[in-house]
TITOR-31868 format. One record per residue: residue number from 1; chain; x, y, z of N, C-alpha, C in turn. Coordinates in steps of 0.02 Angstrom, whole numbers, plus 50000, padded with zeros to 5 digits. Layout:
BEGIN
SITE,NUM,A,X,Y,Z,X,Y,Z,X,Y,Z
...
//
This chain:
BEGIN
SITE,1,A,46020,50347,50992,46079,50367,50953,46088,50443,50955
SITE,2,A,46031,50477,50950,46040,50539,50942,46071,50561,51018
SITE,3,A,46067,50523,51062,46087,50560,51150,46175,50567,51135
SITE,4,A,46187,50506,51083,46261,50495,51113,46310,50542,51048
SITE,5,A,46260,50575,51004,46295,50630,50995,46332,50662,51002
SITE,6,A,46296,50712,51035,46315,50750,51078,46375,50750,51112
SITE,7,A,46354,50677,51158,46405,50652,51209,46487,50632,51174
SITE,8,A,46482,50607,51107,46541,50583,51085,46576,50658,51073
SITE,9,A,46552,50704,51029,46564,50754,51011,46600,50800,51082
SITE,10,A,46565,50811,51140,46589,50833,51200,46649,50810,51214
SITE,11,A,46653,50735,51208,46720,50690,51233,46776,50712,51213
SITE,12,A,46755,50715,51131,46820,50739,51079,46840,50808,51084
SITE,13,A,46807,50863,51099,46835,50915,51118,46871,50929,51170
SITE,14,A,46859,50874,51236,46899,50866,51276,46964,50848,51286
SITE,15,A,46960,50807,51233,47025,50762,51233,47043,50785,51189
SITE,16,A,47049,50827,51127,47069,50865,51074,47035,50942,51077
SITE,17,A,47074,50986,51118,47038,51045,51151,47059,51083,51065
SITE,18,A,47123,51067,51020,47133,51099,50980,47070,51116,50921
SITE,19,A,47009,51057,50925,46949,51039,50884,46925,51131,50885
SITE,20,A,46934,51139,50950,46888,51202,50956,46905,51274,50912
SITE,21,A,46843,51309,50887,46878,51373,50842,46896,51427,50870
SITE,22,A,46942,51466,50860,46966,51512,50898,46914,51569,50902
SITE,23,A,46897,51597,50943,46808,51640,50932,46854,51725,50952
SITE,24,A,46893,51723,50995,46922,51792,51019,46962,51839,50954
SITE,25,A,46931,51887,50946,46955,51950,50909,47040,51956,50914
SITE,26,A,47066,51981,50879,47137,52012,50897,47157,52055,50948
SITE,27,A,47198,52032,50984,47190,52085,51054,47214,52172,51008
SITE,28,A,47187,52212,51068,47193,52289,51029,47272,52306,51035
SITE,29,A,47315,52286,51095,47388,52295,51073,47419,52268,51043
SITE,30,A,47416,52204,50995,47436,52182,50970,47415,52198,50882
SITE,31,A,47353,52209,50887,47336,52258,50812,47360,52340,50825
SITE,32,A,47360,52363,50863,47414,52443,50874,47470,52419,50840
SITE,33,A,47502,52376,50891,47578,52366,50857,47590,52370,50798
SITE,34,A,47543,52313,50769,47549,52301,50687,47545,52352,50659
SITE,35,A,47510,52396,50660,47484,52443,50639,47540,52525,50632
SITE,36,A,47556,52512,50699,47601,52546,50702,47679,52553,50662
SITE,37,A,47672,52464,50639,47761,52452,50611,47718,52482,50538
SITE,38,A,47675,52448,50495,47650,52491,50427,47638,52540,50436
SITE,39,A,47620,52592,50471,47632,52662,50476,47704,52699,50462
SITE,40,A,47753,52648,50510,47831,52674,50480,47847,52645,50409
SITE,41,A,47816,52607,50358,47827,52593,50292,47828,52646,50251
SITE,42,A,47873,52679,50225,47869,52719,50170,47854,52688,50104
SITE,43,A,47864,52641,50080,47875,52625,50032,47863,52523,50018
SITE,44,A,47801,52491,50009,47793,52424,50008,47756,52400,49930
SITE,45,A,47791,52419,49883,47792,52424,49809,47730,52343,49792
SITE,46,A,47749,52295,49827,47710,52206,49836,47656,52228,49869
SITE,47,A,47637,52276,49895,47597,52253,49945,47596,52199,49980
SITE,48,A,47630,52200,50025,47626,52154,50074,47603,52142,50118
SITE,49,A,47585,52228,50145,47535,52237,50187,47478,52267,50190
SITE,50,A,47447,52254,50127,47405,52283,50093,47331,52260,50127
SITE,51,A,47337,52198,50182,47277,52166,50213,47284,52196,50278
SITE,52,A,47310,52242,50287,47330,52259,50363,47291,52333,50388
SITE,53,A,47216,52340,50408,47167,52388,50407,47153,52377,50475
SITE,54,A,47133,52439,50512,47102,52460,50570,47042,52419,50565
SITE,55,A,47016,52410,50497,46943,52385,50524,46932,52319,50506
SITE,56,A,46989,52280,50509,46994,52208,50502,47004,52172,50585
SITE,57,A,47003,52107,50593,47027,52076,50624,47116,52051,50601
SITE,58,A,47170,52059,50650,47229,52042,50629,47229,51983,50625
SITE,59,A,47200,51933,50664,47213,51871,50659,47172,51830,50631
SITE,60,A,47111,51867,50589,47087,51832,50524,47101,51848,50463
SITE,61,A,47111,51921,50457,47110,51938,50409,47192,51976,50361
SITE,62,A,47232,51988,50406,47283,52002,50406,47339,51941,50361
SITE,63,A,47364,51950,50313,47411,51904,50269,47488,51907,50307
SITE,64,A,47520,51864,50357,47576,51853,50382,47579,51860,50470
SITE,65,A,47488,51873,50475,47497,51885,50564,47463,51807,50585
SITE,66,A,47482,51770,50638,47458,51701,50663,47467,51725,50718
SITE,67,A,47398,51717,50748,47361,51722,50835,47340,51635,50893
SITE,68,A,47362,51651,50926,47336,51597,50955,47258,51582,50973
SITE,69,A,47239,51540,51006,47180,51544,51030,47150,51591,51074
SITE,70,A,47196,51633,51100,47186,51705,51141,47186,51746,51105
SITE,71,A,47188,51784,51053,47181,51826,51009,47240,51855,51015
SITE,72,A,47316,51807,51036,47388,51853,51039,47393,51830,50968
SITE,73,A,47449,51884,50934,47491,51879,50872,47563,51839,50906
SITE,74,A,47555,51772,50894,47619,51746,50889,47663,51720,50839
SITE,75,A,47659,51743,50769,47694,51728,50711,47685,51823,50664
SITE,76,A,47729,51832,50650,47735,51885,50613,47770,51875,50544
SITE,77,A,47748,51856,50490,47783,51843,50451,47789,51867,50380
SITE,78,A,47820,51922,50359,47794,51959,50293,47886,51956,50256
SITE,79,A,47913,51901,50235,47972,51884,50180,47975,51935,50129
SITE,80,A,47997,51942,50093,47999,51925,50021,47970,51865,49981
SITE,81,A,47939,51896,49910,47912,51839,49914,47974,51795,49853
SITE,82,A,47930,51737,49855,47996,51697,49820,47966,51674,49767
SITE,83,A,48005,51650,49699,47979,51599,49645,47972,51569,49658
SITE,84,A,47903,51530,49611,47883,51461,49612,47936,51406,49603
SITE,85,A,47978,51428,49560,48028,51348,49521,48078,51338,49550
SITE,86,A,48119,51392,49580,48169,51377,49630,48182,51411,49707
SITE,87,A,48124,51430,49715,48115,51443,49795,48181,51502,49804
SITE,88,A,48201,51546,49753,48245,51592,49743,48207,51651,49768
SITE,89,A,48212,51711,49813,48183,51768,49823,48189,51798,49749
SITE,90,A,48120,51827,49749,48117,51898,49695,48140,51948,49721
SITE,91,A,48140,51979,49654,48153,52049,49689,48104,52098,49727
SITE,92,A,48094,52067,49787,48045,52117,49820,48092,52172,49870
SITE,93,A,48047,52220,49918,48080,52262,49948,48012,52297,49993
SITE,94,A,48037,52336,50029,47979,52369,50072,48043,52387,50128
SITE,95,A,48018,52481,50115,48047,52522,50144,48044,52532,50189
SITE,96,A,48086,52556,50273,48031,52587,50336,48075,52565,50379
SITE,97,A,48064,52589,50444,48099,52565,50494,48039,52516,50540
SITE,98,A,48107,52483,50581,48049,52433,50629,48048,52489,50706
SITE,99,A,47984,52510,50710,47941,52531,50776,47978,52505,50844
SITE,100,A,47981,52535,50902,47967,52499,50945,47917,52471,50968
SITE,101,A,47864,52497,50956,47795,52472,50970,47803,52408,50943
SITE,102,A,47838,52378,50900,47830,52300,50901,47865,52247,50954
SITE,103,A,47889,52287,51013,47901,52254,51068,47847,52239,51098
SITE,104,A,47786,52260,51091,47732,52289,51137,47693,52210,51114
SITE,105,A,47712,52165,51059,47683,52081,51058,47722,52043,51098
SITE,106,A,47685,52042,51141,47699,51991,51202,47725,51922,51197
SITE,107,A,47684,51886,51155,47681,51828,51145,47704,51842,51079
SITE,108,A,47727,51866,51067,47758,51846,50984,47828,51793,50977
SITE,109,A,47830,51741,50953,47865,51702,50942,47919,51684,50888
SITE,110,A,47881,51716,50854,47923,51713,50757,47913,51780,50725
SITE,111,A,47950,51808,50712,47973,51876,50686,48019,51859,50608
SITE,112,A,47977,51861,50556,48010,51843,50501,48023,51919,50454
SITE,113,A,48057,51964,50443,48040,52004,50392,48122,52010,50338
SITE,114,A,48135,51934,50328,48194,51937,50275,48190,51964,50210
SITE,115,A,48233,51986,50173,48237,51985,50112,48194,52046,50096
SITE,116,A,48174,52080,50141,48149,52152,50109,48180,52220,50066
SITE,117,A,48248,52182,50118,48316,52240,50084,48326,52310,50102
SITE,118,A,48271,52338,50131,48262,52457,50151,48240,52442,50210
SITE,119,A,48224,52369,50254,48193,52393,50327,48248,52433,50354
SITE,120,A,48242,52474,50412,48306,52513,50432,48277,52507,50524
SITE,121,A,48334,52528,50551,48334,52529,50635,48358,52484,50688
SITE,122,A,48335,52489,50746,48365,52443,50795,48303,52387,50814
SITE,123,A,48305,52328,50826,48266,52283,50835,48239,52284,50921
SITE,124,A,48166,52291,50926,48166,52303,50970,48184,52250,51017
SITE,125,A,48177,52279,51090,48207,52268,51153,48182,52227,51197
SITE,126,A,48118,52246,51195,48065,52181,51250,48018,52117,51212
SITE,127,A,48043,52074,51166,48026,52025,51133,48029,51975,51175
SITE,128,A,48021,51969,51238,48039,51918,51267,48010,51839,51263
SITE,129,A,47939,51843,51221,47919,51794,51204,47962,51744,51132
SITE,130,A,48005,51776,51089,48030,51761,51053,48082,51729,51030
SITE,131,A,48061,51697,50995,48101,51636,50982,48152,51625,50902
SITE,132,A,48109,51651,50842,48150,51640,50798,48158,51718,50777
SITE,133,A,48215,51733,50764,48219,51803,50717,48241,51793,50674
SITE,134,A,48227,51819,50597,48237,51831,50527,48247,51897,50504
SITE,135,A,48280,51908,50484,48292,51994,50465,48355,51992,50434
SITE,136,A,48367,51946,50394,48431,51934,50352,48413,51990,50279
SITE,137,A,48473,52007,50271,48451,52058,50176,48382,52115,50193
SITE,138,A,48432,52163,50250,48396,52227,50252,48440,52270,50269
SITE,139,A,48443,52317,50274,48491,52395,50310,48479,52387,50380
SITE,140,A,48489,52338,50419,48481,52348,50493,48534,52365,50519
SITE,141,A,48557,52407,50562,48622,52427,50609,48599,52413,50671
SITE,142,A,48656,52414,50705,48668,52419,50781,48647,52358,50798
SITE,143,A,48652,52357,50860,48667,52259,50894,48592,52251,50951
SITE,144,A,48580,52199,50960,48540,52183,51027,48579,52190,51087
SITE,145,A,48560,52235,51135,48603,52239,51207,48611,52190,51220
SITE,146,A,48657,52177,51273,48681,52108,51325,48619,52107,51364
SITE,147,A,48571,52165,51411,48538,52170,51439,48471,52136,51404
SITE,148,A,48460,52153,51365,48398,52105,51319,48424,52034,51313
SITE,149,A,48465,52005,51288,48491,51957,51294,48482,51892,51326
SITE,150,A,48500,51918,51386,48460,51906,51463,48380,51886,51471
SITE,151,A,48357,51922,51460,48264,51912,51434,48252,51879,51384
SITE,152,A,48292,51852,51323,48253,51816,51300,48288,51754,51315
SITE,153,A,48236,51707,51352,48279,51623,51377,48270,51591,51317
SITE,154,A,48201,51595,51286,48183,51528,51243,48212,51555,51175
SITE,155,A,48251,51590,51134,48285,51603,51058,48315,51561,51061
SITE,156,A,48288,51527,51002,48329,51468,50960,48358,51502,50895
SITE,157,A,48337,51545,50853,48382,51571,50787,48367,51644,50812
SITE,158,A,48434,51679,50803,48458,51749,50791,48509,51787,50752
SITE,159,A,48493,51839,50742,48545,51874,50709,48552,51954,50735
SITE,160,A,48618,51975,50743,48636,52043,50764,48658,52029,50826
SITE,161,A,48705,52004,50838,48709,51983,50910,48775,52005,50990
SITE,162,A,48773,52032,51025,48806,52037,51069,48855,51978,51083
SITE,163,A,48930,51997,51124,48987,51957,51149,48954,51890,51191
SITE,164,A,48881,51905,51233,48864,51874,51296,48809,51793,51246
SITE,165,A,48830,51795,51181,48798,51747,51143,48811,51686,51154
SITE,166,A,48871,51671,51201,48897,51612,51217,48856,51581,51280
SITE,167,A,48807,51633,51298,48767,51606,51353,48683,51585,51296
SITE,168,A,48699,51595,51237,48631,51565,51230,48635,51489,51201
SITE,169,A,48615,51433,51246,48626,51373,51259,48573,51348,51213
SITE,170,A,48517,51360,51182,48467,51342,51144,48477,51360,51076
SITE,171,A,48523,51404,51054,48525,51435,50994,48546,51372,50934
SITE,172,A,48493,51377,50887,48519,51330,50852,48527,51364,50777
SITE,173,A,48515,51408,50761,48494,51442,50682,48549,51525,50704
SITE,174,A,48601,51539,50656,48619,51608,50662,48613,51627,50595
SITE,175,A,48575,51677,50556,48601,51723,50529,48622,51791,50512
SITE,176,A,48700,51804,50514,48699,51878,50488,48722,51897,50421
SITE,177,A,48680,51885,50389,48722,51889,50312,48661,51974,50280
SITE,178,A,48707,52002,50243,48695,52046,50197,48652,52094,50241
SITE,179,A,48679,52127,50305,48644,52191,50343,48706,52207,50372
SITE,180,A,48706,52294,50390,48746,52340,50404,48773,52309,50472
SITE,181,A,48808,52269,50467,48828,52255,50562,48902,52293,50557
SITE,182,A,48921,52315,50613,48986,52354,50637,49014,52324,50685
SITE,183,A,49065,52284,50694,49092,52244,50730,49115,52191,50700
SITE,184,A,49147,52123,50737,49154,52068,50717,49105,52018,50764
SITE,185,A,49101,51952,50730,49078,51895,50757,49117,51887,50837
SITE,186,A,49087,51871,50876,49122,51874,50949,49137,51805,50973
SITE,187,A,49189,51770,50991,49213,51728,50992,49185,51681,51027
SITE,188,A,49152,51701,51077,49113,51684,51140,49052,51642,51091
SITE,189,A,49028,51645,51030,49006,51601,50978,49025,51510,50986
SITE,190,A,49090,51518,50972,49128,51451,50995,49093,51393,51029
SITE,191,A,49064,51451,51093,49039,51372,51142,48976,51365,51128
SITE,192,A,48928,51378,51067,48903,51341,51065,48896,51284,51004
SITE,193,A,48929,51271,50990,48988,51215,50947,48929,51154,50953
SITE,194,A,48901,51136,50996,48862,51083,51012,48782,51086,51000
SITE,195,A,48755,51137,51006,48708,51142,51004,48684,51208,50910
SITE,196,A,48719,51249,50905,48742,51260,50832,48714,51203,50775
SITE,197,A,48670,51228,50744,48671,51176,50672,48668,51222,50625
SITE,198,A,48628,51295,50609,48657,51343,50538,48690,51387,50543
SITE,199,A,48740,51416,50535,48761,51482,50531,48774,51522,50468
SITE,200,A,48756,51582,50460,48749,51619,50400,48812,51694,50427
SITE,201,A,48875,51659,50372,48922,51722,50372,48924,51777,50320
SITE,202,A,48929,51842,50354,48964,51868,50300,49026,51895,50319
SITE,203,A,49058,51914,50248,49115,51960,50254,49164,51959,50324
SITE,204,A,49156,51915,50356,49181,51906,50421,49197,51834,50450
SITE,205,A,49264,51805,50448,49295,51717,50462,49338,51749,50530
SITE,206,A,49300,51743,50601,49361,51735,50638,49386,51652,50627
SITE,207,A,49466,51661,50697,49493,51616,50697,49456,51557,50736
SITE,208,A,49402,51561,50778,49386,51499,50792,49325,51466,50751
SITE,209,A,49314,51500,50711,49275,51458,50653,49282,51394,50639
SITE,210,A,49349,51380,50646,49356,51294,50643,49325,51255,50690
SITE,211,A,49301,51276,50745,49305,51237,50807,49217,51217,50807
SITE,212,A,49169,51254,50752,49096,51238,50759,49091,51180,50709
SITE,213,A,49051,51156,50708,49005,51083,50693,48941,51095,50658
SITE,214,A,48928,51148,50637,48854,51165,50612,48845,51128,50558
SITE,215,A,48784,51091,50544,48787,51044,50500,48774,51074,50410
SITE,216,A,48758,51131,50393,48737,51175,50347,48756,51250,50360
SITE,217,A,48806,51273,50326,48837,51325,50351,48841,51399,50284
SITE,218,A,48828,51426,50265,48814,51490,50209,48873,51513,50218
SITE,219,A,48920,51519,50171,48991,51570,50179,48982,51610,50122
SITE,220,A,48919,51633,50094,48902,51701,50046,48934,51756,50072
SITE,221,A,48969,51772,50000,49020,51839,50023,49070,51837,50078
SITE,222,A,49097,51806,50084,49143,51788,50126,49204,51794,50088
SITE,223,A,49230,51789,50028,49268,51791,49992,49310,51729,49987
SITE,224,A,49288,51675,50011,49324,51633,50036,49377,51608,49984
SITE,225,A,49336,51592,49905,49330,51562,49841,49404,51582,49797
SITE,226,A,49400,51657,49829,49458,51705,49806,49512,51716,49831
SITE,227,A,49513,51696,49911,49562,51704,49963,49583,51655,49987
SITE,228,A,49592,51568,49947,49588,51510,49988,49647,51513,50034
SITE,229,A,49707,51534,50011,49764,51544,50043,49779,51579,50098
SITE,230,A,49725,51623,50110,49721,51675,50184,49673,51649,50232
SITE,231,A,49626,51565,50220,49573,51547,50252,49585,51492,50284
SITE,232,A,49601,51500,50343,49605,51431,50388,49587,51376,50379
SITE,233,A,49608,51293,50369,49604,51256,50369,49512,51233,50384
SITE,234,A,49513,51246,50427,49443,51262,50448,49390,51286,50414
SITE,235,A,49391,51319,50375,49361,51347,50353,49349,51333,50276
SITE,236,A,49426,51268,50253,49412,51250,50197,49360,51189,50189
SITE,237,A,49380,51145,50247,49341,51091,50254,49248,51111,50282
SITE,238,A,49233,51162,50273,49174,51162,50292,49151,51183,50225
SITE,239,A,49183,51213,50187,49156,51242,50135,49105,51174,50117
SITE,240,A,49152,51128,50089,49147,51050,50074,49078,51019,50107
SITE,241,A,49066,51036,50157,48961,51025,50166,48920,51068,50137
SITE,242,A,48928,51119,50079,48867,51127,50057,48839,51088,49989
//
């Protein structure tokens, strides 16, 4: 009995490679990075990143960083935090701009930093591993190039977005609600009507708004409530799914 130990135990790690514990440290550019975006924090009143030390491991010890089994950071996730009773954000905040050096996570996949409200800057450029962005309810300006755009294939949710958005065929999550954007929604939005399930507006109803299908749709601040008479047909009947 004691031989087949062993042997069962071997089997199962084979066939369930996930059994195994992740043993690799945090890679060193991927703790720079981090390191580098709390360096631009002026001001993180929650501490939020109060676990985030040179002489830690990021991917043990770090509160909002998730590493794979390679010691990459592929989840970044530091919200606001929220109440217990109705899953309502507090009033949290945390000041600073976002680094470029946080292009420099390769494998980063999920980029959450909503509801902080003072992050400030341009989002960086070479995320190409990335997939969801969150950065709703902060001071962010300026747009993602068309040229980045391009590089990222696999984004399923974004916000801040270029005219060439009609080429992202996977996108299923938009929000731009409550950050400094300059421009309008770009129409080129439209086609993806099919593949679309949230969108988060603000202050901004073009005219083909009628033409999406998103099954859960945010029209906060939109004025809609106040302006029914200036709001496209379209736009009344969607209200009506939340």
């Amino acid at each position: 009995m004691a031989l087949w130990t062993p042997l069962i135990s071997l089997a199962l790690l084979t066939i369930f490679p996930s059994l195994i514990v992740r043993t690799k440290p945090c890679h060193p550019s991927d703790s720079s990075a981090l390191l580098a975006f709390k360096n631009k924090i002026t001001d993180d009143p929650y501490g939020l990143l109060t676990a985030w030390t040179k002489s830690t491991d990021c991917c043990a010890r770090w509160e909002g960083a998730q590493c794979n089994s390679m010691g990459r950071v592929v989840n970044v996730s530091r919200p606001g935090v929220f109440t217990d009773d109705d899953d309502a954000p507090a009033d949290t905040s945390m000041t600073g701009r976002l680094p470029r050096t946080l292009g420099n996570l390769s494998f980063l996949r999920l980029l959450d930093l909503g509801n902080l409200k003072f992050l400030e800057g341009p989002i960086p450029q070479n995320l190409v591993s990335l997939k969801k962005l969150y950065i709703d309810s902060n001071q962010l300006s300026g747009a993602i190039d068309s040229f980045v755009l391009g590089s990222w294939k696999s984004i399923r949710e974004l916000g801040l977005i270029p005219t060439s958005i009609g080429k992202m065929k996977k996108l299923e999550e938009l929000d731009l609600s409550q950050n400094q954007i300059n421009g309008s929604i770009p129409s080129s939005l439209g086609r993806l009507s099919a593949v679309l399930e949230v969108l988060d507006l603000s202050r901004s109803m073009p005219s083909w708004f009628s033409k999406l299908s998103a099954s859960r749709i945010s029209l906060a601040q939109t004025g809609i409530v106040r302006r029914r008479s200036s709001c496209p047909d379209g736009c009344l009947r969607l209200t009506s799914r939340h």
